[in-house]
N, C-alpha and C positions, 0 to 999 in steps of 0.2 A: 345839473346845477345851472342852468342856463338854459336858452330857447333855441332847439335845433328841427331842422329839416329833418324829417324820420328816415328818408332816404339816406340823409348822409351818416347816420349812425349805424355801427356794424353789431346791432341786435337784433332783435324783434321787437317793440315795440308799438304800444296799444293804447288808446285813447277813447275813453268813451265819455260823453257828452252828457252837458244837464239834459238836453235834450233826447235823450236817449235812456234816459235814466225814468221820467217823467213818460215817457210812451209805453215803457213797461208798467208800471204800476210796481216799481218795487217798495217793499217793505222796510228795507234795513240797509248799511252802507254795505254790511255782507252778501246780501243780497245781490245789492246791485253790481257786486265783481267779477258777481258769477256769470256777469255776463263776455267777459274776456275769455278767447279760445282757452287758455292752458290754467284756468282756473276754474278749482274745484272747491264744494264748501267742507269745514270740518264741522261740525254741531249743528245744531237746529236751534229754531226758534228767532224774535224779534231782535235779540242783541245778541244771542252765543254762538254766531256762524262767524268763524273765521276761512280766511282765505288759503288754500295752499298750491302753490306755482310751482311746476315741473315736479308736483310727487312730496313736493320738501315744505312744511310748515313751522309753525312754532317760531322759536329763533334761528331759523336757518331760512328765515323770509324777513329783508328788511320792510316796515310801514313807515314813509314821512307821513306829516301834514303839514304842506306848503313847504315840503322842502326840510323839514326838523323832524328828528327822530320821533315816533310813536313807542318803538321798543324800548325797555327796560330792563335792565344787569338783573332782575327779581323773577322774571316770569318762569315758571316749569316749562319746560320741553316736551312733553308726551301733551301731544293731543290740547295743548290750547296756544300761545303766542298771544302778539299785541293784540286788544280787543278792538277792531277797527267798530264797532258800533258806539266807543265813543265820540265817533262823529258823527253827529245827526244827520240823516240822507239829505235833510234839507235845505244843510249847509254846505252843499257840493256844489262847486261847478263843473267839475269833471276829474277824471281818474285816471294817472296813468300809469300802466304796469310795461315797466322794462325785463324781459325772458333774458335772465342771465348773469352769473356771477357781478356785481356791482360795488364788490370791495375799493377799486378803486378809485372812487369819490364817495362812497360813503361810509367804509371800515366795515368793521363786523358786523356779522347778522346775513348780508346781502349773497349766503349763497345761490339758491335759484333764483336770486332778483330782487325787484324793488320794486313797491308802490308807492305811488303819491299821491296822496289824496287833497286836491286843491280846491282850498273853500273861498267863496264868495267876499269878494273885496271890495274895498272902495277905490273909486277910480275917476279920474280927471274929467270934464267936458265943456267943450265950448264956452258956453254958458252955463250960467246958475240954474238948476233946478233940483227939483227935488224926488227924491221917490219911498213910493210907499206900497204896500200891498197886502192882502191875505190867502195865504195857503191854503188848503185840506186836506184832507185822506180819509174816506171810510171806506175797510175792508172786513165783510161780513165773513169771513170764514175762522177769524179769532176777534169778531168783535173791536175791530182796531181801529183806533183813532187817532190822527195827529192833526196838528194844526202849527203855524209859523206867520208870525208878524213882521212884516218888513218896512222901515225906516231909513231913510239917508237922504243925503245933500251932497251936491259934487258940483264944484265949477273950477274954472283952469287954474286956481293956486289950489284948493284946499278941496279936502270930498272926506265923507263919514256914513258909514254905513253899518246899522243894528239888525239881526237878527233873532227874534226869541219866540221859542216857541213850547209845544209839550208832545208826548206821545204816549198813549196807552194801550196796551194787547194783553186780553183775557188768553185762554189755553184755547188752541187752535184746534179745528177738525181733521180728522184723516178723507181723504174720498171714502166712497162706500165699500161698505163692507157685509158678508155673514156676521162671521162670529173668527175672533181668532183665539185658538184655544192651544197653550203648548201640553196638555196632559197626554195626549194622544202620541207624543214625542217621550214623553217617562215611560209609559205604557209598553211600548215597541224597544226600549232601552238606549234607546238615540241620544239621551239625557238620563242622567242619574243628578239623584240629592242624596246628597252626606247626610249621616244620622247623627247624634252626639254619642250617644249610648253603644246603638249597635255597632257603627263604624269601632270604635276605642276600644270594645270590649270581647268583641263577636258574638254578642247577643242580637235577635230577629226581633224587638220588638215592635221596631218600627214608630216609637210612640214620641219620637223627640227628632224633627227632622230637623236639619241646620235653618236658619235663616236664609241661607243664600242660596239663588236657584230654584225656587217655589214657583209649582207650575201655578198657571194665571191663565184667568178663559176673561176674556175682553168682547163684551157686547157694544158698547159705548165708542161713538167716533171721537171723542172730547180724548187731546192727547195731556194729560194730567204736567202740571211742574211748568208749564211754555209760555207764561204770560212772564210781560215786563214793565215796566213804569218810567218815562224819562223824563226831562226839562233841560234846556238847553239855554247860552246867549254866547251870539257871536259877533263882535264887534270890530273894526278895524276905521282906521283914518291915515289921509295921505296927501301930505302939504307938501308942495314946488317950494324944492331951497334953491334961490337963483335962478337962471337958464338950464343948470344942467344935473342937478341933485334933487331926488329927491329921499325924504323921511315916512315910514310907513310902521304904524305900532298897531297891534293886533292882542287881541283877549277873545280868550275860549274855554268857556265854563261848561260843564256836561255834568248831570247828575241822572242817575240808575237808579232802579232801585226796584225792589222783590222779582228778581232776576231768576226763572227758573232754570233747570235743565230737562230739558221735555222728557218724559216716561223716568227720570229717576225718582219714584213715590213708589211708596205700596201701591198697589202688589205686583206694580210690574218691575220694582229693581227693588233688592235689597236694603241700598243703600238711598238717605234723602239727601239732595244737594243741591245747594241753593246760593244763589248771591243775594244779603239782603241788600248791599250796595255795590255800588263801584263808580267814582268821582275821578273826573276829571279838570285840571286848570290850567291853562297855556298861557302865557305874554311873551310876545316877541315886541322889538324894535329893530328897524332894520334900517340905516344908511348908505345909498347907490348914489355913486357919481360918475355919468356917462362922459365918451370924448374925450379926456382931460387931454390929452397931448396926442397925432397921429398915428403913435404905435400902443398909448393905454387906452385900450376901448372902454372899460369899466372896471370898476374898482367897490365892491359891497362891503359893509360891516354888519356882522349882524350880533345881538344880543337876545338868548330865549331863555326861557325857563317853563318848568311843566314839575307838576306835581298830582301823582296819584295815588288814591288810597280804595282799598280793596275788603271787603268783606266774606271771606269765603267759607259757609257752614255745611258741614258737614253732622248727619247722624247715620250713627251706623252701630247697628246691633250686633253681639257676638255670645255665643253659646257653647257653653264648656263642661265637662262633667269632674266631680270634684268626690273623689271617695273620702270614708271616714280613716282617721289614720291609726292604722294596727289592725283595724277589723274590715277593714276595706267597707262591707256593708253599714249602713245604707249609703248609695253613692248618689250625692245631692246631683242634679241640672240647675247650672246658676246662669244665668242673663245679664249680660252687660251691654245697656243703652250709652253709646260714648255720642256725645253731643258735641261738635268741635268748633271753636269760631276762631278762627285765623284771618287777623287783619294786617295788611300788606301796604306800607306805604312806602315809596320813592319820590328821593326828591330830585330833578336832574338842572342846572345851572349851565348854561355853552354856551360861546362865541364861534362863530363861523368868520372868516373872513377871505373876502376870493379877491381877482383882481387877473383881468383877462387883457391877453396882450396881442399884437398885432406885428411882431419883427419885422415879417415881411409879406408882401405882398398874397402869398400863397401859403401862409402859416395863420394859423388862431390857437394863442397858448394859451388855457387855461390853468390858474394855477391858486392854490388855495393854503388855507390853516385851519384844521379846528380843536377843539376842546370840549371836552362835557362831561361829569360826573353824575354819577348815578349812587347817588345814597339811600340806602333800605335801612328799615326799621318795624320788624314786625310784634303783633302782640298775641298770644294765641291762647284762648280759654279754656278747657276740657271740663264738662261735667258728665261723671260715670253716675248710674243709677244702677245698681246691683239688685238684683227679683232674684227669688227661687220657684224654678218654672214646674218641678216636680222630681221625682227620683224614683232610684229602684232598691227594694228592700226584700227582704230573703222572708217568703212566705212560707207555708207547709207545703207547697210543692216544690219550692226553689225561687229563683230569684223572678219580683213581680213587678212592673213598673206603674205608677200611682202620675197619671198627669194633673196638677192641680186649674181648676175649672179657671182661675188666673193667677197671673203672677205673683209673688209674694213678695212685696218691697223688703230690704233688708238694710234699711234705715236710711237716713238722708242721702242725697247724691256727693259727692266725692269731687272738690272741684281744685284742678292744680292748672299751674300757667307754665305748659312745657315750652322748652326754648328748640325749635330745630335749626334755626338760623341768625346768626348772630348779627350785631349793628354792625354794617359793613360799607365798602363802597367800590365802586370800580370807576378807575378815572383813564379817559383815554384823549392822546395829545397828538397830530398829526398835522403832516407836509404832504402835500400831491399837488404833481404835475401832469397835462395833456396839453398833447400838439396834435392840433388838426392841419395834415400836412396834404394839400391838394397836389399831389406831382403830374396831374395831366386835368384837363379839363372835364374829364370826364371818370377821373380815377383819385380817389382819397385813400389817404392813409393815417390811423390815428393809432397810437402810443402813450403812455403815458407809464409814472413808475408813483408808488407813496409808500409812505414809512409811519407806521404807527408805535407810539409810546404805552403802552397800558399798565396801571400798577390797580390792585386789588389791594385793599387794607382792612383788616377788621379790626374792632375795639373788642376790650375785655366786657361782657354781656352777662350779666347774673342771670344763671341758670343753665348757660351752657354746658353742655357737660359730653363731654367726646370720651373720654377713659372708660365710663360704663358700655359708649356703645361696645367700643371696641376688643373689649376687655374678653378672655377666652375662644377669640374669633379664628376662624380655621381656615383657610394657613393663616397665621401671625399678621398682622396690618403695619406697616414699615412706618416709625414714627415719625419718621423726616415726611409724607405724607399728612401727616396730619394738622392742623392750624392750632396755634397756641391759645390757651383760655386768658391769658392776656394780650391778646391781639397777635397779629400777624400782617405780613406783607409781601406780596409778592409781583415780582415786575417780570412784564416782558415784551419784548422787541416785533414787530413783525415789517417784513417790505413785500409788496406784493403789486403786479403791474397790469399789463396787458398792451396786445396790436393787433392792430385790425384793417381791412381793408374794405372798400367797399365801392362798385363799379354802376358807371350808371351806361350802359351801351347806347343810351338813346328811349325816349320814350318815356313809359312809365315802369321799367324793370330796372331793379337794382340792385343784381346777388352783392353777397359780403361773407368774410368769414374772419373771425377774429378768435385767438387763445387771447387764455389770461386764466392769474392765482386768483384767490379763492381764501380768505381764512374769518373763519368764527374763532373769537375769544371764549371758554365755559363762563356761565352765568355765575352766577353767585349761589344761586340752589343747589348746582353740578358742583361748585366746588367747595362748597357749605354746611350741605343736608344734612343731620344726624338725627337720624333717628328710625322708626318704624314705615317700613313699605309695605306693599298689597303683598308682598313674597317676603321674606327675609327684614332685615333690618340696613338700610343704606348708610355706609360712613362716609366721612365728607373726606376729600381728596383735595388737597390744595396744588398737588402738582401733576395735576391734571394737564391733559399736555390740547391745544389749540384743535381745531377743524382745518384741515388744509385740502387744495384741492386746484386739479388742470381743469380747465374747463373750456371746451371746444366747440363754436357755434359757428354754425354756415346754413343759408339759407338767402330768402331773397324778397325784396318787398314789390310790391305791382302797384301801380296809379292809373285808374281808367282815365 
């Protein structure tokens, strides 16, 4: 939360540079993370590679931008988290990932760490002048193009600085290749496909295989679903209040859009998955007053807000067999095309406020408050499309199976607005302190304890419906577990610290080794969800109990 010497923090921490970002040739903010040792990417493609640090992603990795939450109380936990390609790479000036528990200055989410993703500001100078430029990027291996305009003014009271630009990537190449073919893998029995017929029945006729799992021979380097679409403005301004204040307001718009999932299309996945959007909007204002008295070195306010809204479409086929009733034959094959659009919006509202102290001579107490609400609000479409794919019916030999040359519509599609997650919110209120305690010139110690407030609320939501999920569930689902369909509420406490130490013997070596807690809050989806999973059916749990965690880091940083 402040500007420190890397040596004197008892983490790991890492910094990588516009200019380092810009010698790579990276493609995406994801991209570009991957260039920090203990980072690894999750997804592919222009905008869907998220970052995951020490093994742990999703929400159990905090993302700022400039210091303000990226994460949101909304997102699922398997395999995706903040979308860090809502920040356009080109609005970086540099990235930095702290290795390790970070709960206590920035609350939940931060168990393997914390990134920052710090964008290009406006800032003071001597004199008046102005700046302006143009960007580019063409990358021939998915066709990609960006480009970024840049505008501002800066002199010693006042400075403003515009960024806006676009980016385009068609579906990317693989390197070369034969041919890759999985039938040779069904062939040898390494793979099996489920039947609808024969699996159900134990009949061989092999004439009705499932959707899911279809072997697929791949000639083409084109990796299908990988292309994406953005537009970006990033703007900021920063006026001297006085000798020793200053005011700094920031906006950051981001727009997405035909957002694939690379290889999820026929005929290499079952299933189609696609973002047709995904928007992003930031305002911050921030007030810093440096100095004020010999032992208050500085004193921040801040004000933000962020608003995101989300697209996520799902199609996905299923195939069931359906006998006659009483005579069992003929036994229909019916097909259900479920088409799903699920749109996700949050809205989040915070105040930060710090205020760093100076007791004494050989102390720097950092000490802070924040706030911020996360309100969700989702909308989700379903249209089913019912075919009959063909059947088997009882011939003069016995039973025959008839595949029809295509599907046979069985009248309009079927369209409801299921509810799995209700209008909700999680709001979290917090204290923390740090003392940076130099006890020798050459030896520091830092400590610090914070107390967070968390309350979860839902409102009563038409549509929700928890009794059906739960209804004949095996064992019994304890009702005090479940959230009321006229809202609910739920609070909870947490305090969590950390110390550390860290040694500088001279030179450029400076081992360090610091404990400290650990706690993630469950989202709003973990404590929420009701309805239909890839296995079973998931009920929502509202007394879900936290992520808590020791966590113990020693190591040592070098300066040539």
């Amino acid at each position: 939360r402040a500007e420190r010497d890397q040596r004197q923090i008892p983490l790991h921490v890492e910094s990588i540079t516009r200019g380092a970002i810009e010698q790579t040739n990276r493609t995406s903010t994801g991209d570009a993370l991957t260039l920090a040792a203990n980072i690894t990417p999750v997804g592919s493609g222009p905008f869907g590679i998220r970052p995951r640090l020490r093994g742990l992603d999703s929400t159990r990795l905090l993302v700022l931008v400039d210091g303000e939450r990226l994460n949101t109380a909304r997102q699922a936990t398997e395999r995706t988290g903040a979308e860090v390609g809502l920040v356009p790479i080109d609005a970086i000036d540099s990235l930095e990932i702290v290795n390790g528990a970070g709960t206590l200055l920035y609350g939940s989410d931060a168990l393997s760490g914390t990134i920052n993703i710090l964008t290009n500001q406006a800032r003071l100078s001597p004199a008046g002048r102005w700046q302006y430029g143009v960007n580019g990027l063409y990358s021939g291996n998915e066709d990609g193009r960006r480009g970024t305009l840049t505008l501002g003014y800066s002199s010693p009271r006042i400075a403003g600085l515009v960024f806006g630009g676009a980016d385009t990537y068609d579906n990317y190449h693989a390197g070369s290749f034969d041919v890759e073919d999985t039938q040779p893998f069904f062939d040898a029995g390494t793979l099996t496909r489920a039947d609808t017929i024969d699996d159900a029945f134990g009949f061989r006729f092999g004439a009705f295989p499932d959707p899911f799992n279809a072997p697929y021979r791949r000639t083409s380097r084109e990796i299908l679903n990988s292309g994406a679409d953005g537009t970006f403005v990033n703007a900021s301004a920063l006026a001297a209040v006085g000798g020793r204040a200053r005011l700094r307001a920031r906006y950051q718009r981001r727009r997405v859009s035909d957002v694939g999932f690379p290889d999820f299309a026929q005929p290499y996945f079952f299933n189609a998955t696609s973002l047709p959007y995904s928007h992003l909007d930031r305002a911050s204002v921030a007030y810093e007053v440096a100095g004020l008295t010999p032992w208050l070195a500085n004193v921040s306010v801040t004000a933000h807000y962020q608003r995101t809204e989300r697209l996520l479409r799902n199609l996905l086929p299923v195939q069931f067999p359906a006998p006659t009733a009483r005579v069992f034959f003929p036994i229909s094959v019916m097909r259900l095309d479920i088409l799903s659009d699920t749109e996700q919006r949050v809205w989040t509202p915070g105040v930060d406020v710090r205020a760093v102290f100076t007791p004494a001579s050989a102390h720097v107490l950092t000490t802070g408050a924040t706030f911020y609400r996360d309100r969700s609000s989702d909308r989700r479409t379903t249209s089913t499309a019912m075919s009959l794919v063909g059947r088997v019916a009882l011939g003069a030999r016995g039973p025959e199976a008839t595949i029809f040359p295509a599907p046979i519509a069985l009248g309009p599609p079927a369209i409801a607005h299921p509810v799995r997650v209700p209008d909700a919110s999680l709001r979290d209120i917090a204290v923390f302190a740090q003392d940076e305690w130099r006890i020798a010139p050459r030896l520091s110690l830092t400590a610090g304890v914070r107390a967070d407030f968390y309350d979860v609320a839902t409102t009563a939501t038409p549509g929700y419906d928890v009794t059906s999920i739960v209804a004949g569930a095996t064992p019994a689902i304890d009702p005090a577990t479940l959230p009321s369909g006229s809202g609910s509420s739920v609070a909870r406490r947490a305090l969590t610290g950390d110390v550390g130490v860290v040694a500088n013997a001279g030179g450029g070596l400076s081992p360090f080794f610091r404990i400290g807690r650990s706690y993630r809050h469950p989202n709003l989806e973990e404590l929420l969800f009701a309805g239909p999973a890839t296995v079973g059916t998931l009920a929502p749990n509202i007394a879900l109990e936290p992520e808590t965690g020791t966590n113990i880091d020693a190591g040592a940083t070098f300066r040539a």
